[in-house]
MOPAC internal coordinates of N, CA, C and O (Angstrom, degrees):
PM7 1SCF
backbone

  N    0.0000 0     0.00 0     0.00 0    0    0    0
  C    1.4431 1     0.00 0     0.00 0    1    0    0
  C    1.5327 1   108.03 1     0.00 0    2    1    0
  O    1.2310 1   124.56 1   -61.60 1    3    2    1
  N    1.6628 1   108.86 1   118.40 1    3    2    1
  C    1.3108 1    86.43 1   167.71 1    5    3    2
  C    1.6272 1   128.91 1  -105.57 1    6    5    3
  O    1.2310 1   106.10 1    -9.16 1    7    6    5
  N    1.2800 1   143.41 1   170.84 1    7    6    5
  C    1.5947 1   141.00 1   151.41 1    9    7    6
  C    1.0729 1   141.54 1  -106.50 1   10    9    7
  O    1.2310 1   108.34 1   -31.76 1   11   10    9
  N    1.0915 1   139.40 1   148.24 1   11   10    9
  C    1.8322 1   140.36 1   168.89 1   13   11   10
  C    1.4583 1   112.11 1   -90.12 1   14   13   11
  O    1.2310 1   125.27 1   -47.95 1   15   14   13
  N    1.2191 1   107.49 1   132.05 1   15   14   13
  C    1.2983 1   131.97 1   162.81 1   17   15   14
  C    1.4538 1   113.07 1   -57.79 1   18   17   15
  O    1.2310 1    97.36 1  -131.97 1   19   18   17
  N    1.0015 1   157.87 1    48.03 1   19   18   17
  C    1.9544 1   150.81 1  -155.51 1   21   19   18
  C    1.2909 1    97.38 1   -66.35 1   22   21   19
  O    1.2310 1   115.83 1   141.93 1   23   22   21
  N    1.4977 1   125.53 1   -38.07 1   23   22   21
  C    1.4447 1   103.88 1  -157.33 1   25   23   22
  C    1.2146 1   118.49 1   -80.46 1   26   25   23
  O    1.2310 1   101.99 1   170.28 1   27   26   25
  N    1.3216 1   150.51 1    -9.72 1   27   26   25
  C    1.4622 1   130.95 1  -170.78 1   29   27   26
  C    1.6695 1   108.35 1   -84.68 1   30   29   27
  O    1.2310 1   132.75 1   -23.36 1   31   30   29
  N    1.1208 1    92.97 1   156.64 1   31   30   29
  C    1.1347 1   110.20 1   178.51 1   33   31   30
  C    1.6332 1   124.22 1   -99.51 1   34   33   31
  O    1.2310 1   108.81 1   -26.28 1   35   34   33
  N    0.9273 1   138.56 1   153.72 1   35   34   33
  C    1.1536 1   136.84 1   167.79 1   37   35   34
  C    1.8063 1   124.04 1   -70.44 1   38   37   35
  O    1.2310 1   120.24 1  -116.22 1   39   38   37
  N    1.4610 1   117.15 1    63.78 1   39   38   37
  C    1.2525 1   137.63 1  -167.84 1   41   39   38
  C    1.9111 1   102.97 1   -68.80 1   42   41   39
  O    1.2310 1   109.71 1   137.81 1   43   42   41
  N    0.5838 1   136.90 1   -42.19 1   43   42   41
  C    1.1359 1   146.46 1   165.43 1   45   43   42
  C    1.6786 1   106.49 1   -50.43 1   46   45   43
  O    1.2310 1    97.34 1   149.38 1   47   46   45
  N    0.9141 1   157.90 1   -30.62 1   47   46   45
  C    1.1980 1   169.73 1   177.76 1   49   47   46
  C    1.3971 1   129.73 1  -104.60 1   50   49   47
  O    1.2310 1   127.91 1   151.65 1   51   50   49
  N    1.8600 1   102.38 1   -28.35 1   51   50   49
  C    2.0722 1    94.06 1   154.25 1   53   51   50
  C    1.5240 1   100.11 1  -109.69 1   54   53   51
  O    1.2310 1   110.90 1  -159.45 1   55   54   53
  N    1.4328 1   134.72 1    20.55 1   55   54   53
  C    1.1612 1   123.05 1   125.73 1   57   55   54
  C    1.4912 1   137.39 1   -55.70 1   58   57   55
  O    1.2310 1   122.39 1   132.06 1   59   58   57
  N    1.4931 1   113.03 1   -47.94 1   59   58   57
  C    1.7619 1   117.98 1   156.77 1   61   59   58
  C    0.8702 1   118.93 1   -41.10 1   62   61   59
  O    1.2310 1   123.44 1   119.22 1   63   62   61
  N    1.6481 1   111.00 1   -60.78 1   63   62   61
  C    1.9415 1   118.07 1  -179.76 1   65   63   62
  C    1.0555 1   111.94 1   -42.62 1   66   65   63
  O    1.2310 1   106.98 1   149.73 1   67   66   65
  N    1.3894 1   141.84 1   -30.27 1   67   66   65
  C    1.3369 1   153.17 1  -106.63 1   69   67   66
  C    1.7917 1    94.55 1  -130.14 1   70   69   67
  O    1.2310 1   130.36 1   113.83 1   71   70   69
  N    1.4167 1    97.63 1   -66.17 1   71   70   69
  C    1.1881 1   102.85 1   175.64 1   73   71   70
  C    1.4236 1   103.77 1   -63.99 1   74   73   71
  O    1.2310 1   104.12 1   151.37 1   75   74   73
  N    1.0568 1   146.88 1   -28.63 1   75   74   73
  C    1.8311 1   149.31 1  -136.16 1   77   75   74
  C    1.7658 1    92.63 1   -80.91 1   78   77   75
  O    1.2310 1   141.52 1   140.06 1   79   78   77
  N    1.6212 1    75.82 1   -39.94 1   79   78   77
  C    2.0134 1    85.91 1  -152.07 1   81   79   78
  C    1.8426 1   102.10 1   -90.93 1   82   81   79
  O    1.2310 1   125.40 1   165.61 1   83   82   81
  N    1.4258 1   107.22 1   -14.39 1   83   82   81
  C    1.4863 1   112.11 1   178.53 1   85   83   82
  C    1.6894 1   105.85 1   -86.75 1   86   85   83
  O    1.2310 1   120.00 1   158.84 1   87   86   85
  N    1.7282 1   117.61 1   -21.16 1   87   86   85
  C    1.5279 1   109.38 1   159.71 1   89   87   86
  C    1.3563 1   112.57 1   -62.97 1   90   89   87
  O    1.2310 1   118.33 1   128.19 1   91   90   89
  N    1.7850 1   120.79 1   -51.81 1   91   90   89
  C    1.4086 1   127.43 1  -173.12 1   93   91   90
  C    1.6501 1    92.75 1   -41.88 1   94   93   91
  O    1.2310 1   120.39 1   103.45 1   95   94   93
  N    1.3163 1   116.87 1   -76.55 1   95   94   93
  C    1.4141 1   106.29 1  -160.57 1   97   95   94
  C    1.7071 1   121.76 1   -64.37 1   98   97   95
  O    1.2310 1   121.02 1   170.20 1   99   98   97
  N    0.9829 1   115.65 1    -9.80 1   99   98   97
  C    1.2605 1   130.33 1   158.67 1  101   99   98
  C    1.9652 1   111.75 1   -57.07 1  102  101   99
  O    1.2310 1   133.05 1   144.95 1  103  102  101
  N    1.0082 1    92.39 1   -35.05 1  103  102  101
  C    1.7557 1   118.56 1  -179.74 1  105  103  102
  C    1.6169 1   110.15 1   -58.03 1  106  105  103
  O    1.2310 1   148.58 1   111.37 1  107  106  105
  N    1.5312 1    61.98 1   -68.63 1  107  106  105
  C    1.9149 1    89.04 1  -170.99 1  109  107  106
  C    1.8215 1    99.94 1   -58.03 1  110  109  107
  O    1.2310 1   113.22 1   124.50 1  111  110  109
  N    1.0457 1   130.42 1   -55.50 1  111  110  109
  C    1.3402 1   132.70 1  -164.40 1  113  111  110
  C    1.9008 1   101.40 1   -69.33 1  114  113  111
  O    1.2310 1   117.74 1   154.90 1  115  114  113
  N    0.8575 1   121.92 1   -25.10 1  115  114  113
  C    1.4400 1   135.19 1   172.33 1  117  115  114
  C    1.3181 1   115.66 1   -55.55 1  118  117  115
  O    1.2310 1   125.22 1   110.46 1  119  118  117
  N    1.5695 1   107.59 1   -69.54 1  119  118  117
  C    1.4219 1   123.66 1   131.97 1  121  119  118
  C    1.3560 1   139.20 1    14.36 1  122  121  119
  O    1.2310 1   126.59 1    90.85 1  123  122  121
  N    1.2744 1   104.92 1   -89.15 1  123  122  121
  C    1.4653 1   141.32 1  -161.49 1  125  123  122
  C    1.6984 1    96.30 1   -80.55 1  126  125  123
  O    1.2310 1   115.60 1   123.66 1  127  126  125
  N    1.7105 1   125.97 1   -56.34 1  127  126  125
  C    1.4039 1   140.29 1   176.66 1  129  127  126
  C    2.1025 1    99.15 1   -61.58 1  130  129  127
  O    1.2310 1   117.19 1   157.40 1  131  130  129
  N    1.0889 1   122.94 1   -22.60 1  131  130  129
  C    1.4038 1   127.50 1  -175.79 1  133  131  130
  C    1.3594 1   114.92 1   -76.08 1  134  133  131
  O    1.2310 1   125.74 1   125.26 1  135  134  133
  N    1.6927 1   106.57 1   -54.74 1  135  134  133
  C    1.4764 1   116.38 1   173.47 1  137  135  134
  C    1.4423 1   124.39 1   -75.81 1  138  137  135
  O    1.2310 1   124.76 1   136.33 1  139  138  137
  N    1.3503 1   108.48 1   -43.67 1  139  138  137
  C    1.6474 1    96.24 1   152.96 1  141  139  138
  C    1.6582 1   135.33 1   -36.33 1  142  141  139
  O    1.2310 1   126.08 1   129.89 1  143  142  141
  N    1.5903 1   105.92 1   -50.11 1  143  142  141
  C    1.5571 1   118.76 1   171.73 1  145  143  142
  C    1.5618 1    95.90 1   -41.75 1  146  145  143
  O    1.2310 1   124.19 1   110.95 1  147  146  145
  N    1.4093 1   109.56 1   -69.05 1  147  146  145
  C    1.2139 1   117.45 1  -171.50 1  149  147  146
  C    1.5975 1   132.34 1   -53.04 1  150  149  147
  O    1.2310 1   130.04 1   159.62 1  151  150  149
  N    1.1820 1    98.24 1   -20.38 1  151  150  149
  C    1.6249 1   102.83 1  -172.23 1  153  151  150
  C    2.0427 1    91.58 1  -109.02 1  154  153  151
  O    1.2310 1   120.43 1   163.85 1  155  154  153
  N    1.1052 1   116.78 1   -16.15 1  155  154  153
  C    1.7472 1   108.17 1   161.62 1  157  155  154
  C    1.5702 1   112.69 1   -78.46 1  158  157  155
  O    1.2310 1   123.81 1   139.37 1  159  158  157
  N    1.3360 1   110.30 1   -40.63 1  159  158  157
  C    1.3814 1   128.83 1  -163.99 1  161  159  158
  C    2.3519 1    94.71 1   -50.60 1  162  161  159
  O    1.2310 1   135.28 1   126.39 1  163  162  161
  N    2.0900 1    88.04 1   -53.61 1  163  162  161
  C    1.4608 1    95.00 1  -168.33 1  165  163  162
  C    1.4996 1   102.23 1   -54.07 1  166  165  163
  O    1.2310 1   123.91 1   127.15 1  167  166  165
  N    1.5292 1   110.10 1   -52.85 1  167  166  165
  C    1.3021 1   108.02 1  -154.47 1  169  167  166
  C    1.8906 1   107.61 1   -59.44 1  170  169  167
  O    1.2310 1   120.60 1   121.94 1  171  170  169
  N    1.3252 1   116.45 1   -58.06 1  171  170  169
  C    1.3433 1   120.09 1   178.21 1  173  171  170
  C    2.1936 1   105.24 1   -45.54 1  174  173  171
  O    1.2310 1   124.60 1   165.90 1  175  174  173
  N    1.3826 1   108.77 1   -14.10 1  175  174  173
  C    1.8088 1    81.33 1   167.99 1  177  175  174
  C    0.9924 1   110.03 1  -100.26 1  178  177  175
  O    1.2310 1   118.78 1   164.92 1  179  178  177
  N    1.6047 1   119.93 1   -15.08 1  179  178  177
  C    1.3361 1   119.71 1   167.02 1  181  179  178
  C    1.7640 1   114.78 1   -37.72 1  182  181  179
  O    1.2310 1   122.26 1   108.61 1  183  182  181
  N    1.3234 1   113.29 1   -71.39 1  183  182  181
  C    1.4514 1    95.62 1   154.09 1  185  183  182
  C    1.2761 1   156.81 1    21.35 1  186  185  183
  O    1.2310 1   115.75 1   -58.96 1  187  186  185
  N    1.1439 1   125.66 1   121.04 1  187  186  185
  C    1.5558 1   122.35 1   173.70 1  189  187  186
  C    1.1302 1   100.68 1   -98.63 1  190  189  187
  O    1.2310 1   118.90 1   -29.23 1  191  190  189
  N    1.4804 1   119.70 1   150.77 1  191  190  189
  C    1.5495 1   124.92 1   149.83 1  193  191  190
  C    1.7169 1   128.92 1   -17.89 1  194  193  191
  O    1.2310 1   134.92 1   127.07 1  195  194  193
  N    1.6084 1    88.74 1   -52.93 1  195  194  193
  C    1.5232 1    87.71 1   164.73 1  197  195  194
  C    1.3771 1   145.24 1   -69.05 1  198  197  195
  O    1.2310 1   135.55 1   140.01 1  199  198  197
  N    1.5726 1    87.51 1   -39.99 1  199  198  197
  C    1.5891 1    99.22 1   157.99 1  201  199  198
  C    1.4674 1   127.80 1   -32.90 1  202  201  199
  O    1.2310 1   128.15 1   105.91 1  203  202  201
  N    1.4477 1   101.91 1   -74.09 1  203  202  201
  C    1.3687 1   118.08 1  -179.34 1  205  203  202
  C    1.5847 1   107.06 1   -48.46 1  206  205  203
  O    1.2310 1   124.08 1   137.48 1  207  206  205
  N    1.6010 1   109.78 1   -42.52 1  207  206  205
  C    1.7497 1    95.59 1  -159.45 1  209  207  206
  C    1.7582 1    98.80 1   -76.65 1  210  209  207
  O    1.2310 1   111.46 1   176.02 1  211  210  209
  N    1.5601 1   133.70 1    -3.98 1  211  210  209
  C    1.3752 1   144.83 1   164.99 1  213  211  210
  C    1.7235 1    92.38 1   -55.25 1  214  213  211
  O    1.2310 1   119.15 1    98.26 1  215  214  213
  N    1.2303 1   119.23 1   -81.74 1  215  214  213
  C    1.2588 1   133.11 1   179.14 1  217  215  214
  C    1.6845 1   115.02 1   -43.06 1  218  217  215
  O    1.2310 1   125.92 1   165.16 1  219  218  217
  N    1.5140 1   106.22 1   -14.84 1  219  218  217
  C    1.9900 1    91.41 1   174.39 1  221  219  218
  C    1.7016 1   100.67 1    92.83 1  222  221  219
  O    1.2310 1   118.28 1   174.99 1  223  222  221
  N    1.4331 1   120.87 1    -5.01 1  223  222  221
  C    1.3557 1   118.90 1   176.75 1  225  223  222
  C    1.3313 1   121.47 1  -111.09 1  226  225  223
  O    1.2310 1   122.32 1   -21.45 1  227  226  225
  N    1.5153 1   113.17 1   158.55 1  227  226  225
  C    1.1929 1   106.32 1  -176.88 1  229  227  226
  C    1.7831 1   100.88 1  -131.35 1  230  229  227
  O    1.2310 1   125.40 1   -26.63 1  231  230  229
  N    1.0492 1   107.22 1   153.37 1  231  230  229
  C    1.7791 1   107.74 1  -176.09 1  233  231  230
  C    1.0923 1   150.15 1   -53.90 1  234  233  231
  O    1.2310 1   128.27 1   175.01 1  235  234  233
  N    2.0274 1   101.69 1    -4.99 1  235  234  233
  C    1.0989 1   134.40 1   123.35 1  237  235  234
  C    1.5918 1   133.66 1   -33.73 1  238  237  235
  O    1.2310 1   132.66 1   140.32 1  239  238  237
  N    1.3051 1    93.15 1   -39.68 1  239  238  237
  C    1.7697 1    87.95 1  -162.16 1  241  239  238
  C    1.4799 1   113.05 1   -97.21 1  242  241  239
  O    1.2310 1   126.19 1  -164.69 1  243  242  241
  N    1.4593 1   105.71 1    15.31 1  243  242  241
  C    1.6965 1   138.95 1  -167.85 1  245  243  242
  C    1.9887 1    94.63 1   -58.45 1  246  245  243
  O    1.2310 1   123.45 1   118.25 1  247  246  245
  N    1.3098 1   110.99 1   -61.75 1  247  246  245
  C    1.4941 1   139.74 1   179.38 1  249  247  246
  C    1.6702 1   104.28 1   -32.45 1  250  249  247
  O    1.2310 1   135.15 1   107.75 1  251  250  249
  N    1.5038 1    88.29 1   -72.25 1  251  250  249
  C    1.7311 1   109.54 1  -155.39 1  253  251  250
  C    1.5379 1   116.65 1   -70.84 1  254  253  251
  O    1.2310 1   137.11 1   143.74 1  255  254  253
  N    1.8381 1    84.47 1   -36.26 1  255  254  253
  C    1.7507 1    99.81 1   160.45 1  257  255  254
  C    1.4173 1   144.27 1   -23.59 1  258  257  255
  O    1.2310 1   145.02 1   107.84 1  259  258  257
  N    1.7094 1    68.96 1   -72.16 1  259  258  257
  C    2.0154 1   100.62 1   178.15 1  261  259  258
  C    1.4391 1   101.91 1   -74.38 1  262  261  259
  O    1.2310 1   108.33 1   157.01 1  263  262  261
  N    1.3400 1   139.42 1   -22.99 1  263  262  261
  C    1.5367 1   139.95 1  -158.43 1  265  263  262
  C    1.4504 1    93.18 1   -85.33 1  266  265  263
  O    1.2310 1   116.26 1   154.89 1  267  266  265
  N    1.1387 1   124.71 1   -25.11 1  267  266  265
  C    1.5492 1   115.81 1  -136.73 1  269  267  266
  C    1.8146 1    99.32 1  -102.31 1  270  269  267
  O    1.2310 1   113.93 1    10.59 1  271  270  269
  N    1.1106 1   129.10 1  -169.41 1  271  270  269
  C    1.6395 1   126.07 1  -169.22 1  273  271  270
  C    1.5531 1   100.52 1  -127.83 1  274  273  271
  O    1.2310 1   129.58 1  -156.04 1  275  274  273
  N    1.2427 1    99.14 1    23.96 1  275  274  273
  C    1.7611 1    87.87 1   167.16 1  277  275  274
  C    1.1115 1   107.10 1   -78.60 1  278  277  275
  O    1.2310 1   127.29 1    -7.81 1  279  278  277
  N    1.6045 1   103.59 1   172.19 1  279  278  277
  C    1.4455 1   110.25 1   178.32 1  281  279  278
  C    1.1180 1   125.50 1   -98.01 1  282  281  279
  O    1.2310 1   123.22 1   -31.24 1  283  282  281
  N    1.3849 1   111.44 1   148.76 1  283  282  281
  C    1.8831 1   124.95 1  -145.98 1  285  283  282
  C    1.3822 1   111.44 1  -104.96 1  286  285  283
  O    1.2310 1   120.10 1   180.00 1  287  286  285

């Protein structure tokens, strides 16, 4: 007599998916942390000198600003 096994699943394969879609968002967050830099980076040269020195910054700190993970 013989039988089938039905239950396994193909684990090996929504492990790939798994990873596929955890690079995408890895992507996406890369992304997303890039254009922010970029859209603080613009706004702080927008700026005048004076501006910034109101704010505690100087036109230097334009770079390290936008690089950094504070909150925006």
């Amino acid at each position: 007599m013989t039988s089938f096994d039905t239950t396994r699943t193909s684990y090996g394969t929504a492990s790939a998916t798994n990873r596929a879609f955890a690079r995408l968002a890895d992507l996406a967050a890369v992304f997303t942390a890039w254009n922010e830099a970029r859209v603080t980076r613009n706004a702080l040269t927008g700026l005048t000198d004076r501006e910034l020195a109101d704010i505690g910054l100087a036109r230097s700190d334009i770079d390290s600003i936008a690089r950094s993970n504070m909150i925006r």
